[in-house]
C-alpha positions as semicolon CSV with decimal commas, in nm:
position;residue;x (nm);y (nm);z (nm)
1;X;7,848;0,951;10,442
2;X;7,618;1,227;10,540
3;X;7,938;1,429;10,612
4;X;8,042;1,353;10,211
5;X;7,681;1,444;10,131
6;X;7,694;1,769;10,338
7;X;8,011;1,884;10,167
8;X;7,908;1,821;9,815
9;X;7,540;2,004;9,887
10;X;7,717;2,284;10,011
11;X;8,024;2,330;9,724
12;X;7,807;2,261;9,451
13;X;7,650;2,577;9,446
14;X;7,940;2,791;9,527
15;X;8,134;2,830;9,223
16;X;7,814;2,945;9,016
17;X;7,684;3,243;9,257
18;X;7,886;3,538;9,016
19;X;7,739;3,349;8,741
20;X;7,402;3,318;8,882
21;X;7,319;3,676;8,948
22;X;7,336;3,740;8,553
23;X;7,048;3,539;8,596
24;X;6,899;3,806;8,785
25;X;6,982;4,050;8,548
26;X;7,279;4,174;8,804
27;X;7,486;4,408;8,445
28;X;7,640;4,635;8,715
29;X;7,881;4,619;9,007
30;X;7,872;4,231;8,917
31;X;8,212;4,209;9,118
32;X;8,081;4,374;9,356
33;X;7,821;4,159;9,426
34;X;7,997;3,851;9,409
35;X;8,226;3,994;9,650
36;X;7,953;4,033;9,891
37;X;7,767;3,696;9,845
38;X;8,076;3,544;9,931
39;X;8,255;3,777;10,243
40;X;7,885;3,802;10,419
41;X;7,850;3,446;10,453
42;X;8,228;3,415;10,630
43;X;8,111;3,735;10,829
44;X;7,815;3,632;10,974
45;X;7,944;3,238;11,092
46;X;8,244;3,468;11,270
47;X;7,998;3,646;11,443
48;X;7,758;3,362;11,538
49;X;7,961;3,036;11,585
50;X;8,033;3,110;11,959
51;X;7,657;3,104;12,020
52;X;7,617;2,812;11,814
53;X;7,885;2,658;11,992
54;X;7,699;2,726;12,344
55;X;7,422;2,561;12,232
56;X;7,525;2,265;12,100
57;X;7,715;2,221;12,479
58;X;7,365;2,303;12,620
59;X;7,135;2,041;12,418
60;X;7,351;1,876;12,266
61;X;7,565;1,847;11,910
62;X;7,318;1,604;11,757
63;X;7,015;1,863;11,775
64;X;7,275;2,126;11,629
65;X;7,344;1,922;11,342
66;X;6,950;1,850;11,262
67;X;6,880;2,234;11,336
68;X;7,168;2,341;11,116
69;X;7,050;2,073;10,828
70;X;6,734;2,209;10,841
71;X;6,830;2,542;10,818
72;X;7,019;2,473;10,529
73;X;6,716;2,280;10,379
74;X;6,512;2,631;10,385
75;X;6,804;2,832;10,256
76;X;6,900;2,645;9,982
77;X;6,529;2,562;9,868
78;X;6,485;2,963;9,869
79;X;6,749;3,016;9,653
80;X;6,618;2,872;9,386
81;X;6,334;3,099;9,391
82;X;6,494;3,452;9,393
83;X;6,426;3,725;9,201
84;X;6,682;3,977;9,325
85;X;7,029;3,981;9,431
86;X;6,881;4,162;9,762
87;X;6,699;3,825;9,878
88;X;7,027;3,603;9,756
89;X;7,254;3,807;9,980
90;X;6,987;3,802;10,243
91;X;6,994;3,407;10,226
92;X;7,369;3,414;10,244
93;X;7,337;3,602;10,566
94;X;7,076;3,335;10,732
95;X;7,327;3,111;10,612
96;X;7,615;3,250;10,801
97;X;7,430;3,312;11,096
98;X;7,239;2,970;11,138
99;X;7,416;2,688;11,025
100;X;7,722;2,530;11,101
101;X;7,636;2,192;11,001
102;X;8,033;2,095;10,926
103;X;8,139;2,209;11,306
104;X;7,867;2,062;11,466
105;X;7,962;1,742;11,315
106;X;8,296;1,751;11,434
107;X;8,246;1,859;11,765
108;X;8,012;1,536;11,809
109;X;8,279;1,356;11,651
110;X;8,513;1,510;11,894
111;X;8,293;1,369;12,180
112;X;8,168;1,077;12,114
113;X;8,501;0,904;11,991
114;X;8,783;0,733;12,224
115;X;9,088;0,928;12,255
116;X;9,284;0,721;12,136
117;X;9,112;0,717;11,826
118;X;9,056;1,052;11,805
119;X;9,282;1,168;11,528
120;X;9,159;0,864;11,296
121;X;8,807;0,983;11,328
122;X;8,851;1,315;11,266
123;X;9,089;1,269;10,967
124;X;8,775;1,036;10,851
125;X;8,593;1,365;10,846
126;X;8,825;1,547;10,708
127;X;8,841;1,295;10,399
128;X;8,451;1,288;10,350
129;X;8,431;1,682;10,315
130;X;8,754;1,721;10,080
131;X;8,594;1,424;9,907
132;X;8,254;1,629;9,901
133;X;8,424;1,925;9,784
134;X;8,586;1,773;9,454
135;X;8,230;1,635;9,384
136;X;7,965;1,907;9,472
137;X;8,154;2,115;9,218
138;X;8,169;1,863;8,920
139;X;7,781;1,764;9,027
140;X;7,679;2,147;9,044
141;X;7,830;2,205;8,701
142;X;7,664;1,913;8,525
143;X;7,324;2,041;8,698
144;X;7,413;2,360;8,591
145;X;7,474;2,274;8,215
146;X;7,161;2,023;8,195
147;X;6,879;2,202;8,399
148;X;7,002;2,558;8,541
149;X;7,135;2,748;8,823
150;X;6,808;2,735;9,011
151;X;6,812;2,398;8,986
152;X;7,120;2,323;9,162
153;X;7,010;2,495;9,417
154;X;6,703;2,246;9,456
155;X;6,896;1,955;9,453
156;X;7,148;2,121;9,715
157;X;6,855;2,124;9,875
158;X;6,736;1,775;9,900
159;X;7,082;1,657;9,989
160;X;7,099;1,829;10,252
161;X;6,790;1,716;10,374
162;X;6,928;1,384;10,286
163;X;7,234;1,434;10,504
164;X;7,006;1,579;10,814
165;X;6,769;1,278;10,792
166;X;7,085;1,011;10,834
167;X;7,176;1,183;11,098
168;X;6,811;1,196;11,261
169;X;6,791;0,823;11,214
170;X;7,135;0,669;11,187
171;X;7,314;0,889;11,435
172;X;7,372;0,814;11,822
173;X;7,498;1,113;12,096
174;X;7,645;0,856;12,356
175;X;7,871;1,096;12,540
176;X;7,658;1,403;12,604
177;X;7,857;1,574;12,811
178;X;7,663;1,857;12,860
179;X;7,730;2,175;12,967
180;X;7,465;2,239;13,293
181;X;7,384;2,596;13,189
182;X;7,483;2,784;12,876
183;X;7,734;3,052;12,877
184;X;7,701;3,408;12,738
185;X;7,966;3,461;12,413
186;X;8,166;3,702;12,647
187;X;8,182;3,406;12,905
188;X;8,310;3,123;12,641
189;X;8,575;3,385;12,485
190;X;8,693;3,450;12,864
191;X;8,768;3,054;12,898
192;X;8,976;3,019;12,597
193;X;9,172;3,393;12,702
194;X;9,222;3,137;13,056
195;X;9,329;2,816;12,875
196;X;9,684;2,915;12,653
197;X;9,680;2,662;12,443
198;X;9,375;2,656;12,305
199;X;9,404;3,054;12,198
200;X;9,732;2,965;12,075
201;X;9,501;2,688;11,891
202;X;9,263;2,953;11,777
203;X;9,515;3,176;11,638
204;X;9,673;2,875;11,420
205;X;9,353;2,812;11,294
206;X;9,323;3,162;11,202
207;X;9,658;3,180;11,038
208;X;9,573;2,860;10,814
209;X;9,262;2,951;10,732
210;X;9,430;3,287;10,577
211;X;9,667;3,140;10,431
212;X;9,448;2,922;10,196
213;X;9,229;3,217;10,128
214;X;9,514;3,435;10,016
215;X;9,604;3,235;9,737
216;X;9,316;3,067;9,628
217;X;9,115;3,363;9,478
218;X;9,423;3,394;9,253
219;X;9,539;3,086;9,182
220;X;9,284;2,993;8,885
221;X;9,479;3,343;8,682
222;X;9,778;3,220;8,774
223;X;9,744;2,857;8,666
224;X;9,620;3,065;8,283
225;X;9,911;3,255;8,287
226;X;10,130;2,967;8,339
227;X;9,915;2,784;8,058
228;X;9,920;3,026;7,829
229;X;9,590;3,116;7,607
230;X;9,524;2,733;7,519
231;X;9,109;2,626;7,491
232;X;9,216;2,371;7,810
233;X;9,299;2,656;8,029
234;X;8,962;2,663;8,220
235;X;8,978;2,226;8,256
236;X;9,344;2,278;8,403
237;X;9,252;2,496;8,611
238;X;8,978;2,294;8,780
239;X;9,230;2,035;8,798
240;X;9,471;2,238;8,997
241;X;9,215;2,325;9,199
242;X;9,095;1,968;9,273
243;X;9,428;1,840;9,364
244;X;9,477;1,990;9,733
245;X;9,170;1,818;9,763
246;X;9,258;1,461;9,603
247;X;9,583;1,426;9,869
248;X;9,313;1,500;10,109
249;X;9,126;1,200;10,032
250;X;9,434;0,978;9,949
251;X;9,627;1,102;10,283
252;X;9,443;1,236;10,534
253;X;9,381;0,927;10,741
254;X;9,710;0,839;10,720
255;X;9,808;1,164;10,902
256;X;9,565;1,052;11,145
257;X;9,679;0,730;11,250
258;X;10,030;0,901;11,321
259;X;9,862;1,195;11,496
260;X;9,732;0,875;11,726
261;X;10,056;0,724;11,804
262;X;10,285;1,066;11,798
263;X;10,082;1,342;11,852
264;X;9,859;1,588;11,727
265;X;10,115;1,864;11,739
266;X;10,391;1,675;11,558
267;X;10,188;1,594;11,274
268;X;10,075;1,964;11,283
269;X;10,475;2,117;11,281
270;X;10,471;1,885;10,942
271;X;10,200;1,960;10,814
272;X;10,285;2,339;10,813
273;X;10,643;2,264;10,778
274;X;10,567;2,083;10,414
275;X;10,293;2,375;10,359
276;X;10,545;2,627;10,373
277;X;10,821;2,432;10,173
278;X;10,564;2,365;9,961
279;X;10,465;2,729;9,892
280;X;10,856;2,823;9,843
281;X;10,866;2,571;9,568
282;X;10,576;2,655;9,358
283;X;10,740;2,961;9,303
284;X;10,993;2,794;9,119
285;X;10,828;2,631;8,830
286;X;10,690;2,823;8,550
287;X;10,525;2,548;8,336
288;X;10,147;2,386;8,397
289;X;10,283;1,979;8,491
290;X;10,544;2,081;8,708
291;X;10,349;2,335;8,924
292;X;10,103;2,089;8,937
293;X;10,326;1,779;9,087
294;X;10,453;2,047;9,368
295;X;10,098;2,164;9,394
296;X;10,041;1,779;9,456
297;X;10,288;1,746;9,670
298;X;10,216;2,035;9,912
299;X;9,854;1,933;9,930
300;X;9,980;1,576;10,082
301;X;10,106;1,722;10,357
302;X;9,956;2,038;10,421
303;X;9,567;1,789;10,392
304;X;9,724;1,729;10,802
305;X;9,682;2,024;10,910
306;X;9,334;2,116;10,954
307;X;9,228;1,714;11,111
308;X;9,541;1,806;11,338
309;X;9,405;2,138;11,418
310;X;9,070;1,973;11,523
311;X;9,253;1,751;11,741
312;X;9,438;1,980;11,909
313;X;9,070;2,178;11,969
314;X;8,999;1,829;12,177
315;X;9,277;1,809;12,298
316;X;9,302;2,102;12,490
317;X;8,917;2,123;12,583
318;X;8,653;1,919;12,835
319;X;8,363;1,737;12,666
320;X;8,163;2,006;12,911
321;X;8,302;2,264;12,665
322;X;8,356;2,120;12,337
323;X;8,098;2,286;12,149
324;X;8,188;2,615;12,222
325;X;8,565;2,518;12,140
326;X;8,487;2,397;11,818
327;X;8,227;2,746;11,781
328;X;8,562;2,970;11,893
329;X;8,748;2,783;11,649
330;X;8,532;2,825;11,362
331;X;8,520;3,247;11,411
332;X;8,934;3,231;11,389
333;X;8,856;3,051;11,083
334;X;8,636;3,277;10,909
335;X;8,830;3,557;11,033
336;X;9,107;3,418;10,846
337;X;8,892;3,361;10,582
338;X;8,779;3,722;10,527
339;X;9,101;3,871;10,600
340;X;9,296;3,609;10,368
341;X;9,172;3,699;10,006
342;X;9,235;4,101;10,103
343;X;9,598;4,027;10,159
344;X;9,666;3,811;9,884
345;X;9,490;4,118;9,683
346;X;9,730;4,361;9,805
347;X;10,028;4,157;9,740
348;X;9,905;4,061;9,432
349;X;9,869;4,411;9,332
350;X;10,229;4,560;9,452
351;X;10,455;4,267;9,370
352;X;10,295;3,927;9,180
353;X;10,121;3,625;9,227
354;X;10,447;3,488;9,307
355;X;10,479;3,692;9,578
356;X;10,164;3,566;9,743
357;X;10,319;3,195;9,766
358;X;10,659;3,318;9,935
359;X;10,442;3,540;10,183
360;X;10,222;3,269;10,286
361;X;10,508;3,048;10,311
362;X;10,664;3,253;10,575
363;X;10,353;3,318;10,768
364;X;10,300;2,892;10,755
365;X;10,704;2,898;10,918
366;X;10,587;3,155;11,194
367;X;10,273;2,920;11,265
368;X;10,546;2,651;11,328
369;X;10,690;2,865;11,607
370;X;10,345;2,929;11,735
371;X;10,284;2,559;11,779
372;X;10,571;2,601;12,064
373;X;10,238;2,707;12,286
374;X;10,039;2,448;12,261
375;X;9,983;2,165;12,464
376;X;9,795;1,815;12,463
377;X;9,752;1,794;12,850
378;X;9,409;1,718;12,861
379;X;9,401;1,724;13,270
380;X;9,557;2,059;13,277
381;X;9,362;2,213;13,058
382;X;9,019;2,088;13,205
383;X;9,189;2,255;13,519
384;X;9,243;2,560;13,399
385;X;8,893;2,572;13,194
386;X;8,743;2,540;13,540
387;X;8,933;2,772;13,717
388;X;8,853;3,044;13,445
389;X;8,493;2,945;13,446
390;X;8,473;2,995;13,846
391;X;8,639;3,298;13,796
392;X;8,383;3,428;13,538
393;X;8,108;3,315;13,764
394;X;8,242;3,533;14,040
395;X;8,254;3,841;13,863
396;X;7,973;3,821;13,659
């Protein structure tokens, strides 16, 4: 629940930030702007989830969560109180920098949960935030239309606080499994250069990640072009855009159950196998309902992925070292994140929108191949986590 809560809080206020700086009287370089609000946030959680990550393996992934909530809290509060777009992108930054609430939680997830019921759990996760995300933007919009910008970002506020204060009370860290001293960035990205499968990891989750973000900044123009000039362009649209979202909800613990009896990596190669035959396919249908049903379709399988990605993070790292896996993990992701949107511009811009669906398609068939590298040997990879942390120890 505080997960669900979490989620909402935090996608409630997104889709109104280019629409609140004509609040603050932003008449210029508006797309500018929003272009900032949005890239600095990714920038600065690339830059500072390794840290994070050390941290949470130092004290623990319960005080991470609580210090990340709180943060949040501030932020959020804050926002509803600026004047400039100068304090809103400086906000955005603290964001980036100090939270991580959603990675925290899974890496105590990650933990604390039997391995053999792993993949349920974090498919359970994976369900509350894509069930937060179709709600904090439905919530934020009816805030929006009844009381305000600012005062979405109040109540964003308060739910978050909400969220941290479950956690505070409800919440139990059982298996600590605590890293004895914490390790400088430079040592953390040294073990996962050591341990192969988890930078293979790393790099899928980087390659997902930029795959979503290449199409998504597009897809609400190409869902109008496909329906035309009609008055229920803009409710379509949010439709479209909810649906990845609804198979997340409907399927993802499914996914997880299998990923518990076959595998993390087999439910992966079809989650990315459907993703990319999913991709090829949209291209094919030029009217609203049947790019929709595909669009449904794809998001059924491709809702695996990420829970499977996750996994494979466990997987392939010791409790000792899980919150600066699931820190790593979360740079490749906002890497991909930043880099995503910039591609999808430029193949928007020499070819169509169609084109962006065929060329993420192919990049989801060469993350197939890449899933040839990695492993689920738990043992082995605890192994060769140690050997690469005695090996940093003696050169350092």
């Amino acid at each position: 629940m505080g997960t669900f809560v979490a989620s909402a809080s935090l996608t409630m206020v997104i889709p109104f930030l280019p629409l609140f700086l004509i609040d603050l009287g932003v008449d210029e370089h508006r797309e500018l702007w929003s272009g900032l609000l949005f890239s600095c946030t990714f920038l600065a959680s690339a830059i500072s989830s390794p840290y994070l990550g050390s941290l949470a393996d130092k004290y623990g992934r319960k005080k991470m969560i609580i210090r990340a909530g709180l943060v949040l809290v501030i932020v959020f509060s804050l926002m509803a109180f600026v004047t400039n777009p100068y304090q809103l992108l400086g906000l955005r930054l603290l964001h980036g920098f100090l939270a991580g609430y959603i990675p925290a939680v899974t890496a105590l997830i990650g933990t604390n949960t039997p391995e053999a019921n792993v993949g349920y759990a974090l498919t359970s996760i994976a369900t509350a935030t894509a069930s937060g995300r179709i709600m904090g933007p439905l919530l934020g919009g009816a805030i929006s239309q009844v009381s305000g910008n600012r005062a979405a970002f109040a109540v964003a506020g308060i739910m978050i606080l909400l969220s941290t204060l479950s956690v505070i009370f409800m919440v139990r860290e059982e298996k600590l499994g605590l890293s004895r001293s914490r390790s400088s960035v430079l040592d953390s990205f040294k073990f996962a250069i050591h341990n192969k499968s988890f930078l293979s990891v790393m790099i899928l989750s980087c390659v997902v990640s930029l795959s979503i973000m290449t199409i998504e900044p597009v897809l609400s123009l190409y869902v109008a072009e496909l329906g035309g000039a009609e008055n229920s362009t803009a409710l379509i649209s949010g439709v479209v855009f909810s649906l990845v979202g609804i198979t997340g909800v409907l399927f993802s613990t499914s996914w997880g159950r299998l990923a518990d009896r076959v595998g993390f990596r087999t439910v992966l190669v079809i989650g990315l196998l459907g993703g990319s035959i999913g991709n090829f396919a949209q291209v094919f249908f030029n009217d609203i309902w049947g790019f929709s049903i595909v669009r449904f379709v794809y998001g059924a399988f491709f809702c695996a992925v990420i829970p499977a990605i996750n996994g494979l993070v466990v997987k392939n790292t010791p409790s000792s070292f899980r919150g600066r896996a699931f820190g790593l993990n979360n740079t490749a992701n906002q890497i991909g994140s930043m880099i995503g949107p910039m591609i999808g511009g430029m193949i928007g811009a020499f070819y169509n929108t169609k084109g962006i669906f065929i060329g993420t398609a192919i990049l989801l068939l060469l993350a197939v191949v890449l899933t040839h590298f990695v492993t689920e040997n738990q043992s082995e990879t605890a192994k060769k986590v140690t050997t690469a942390e005695k090996h940093s120890k003696a050169t350092s």
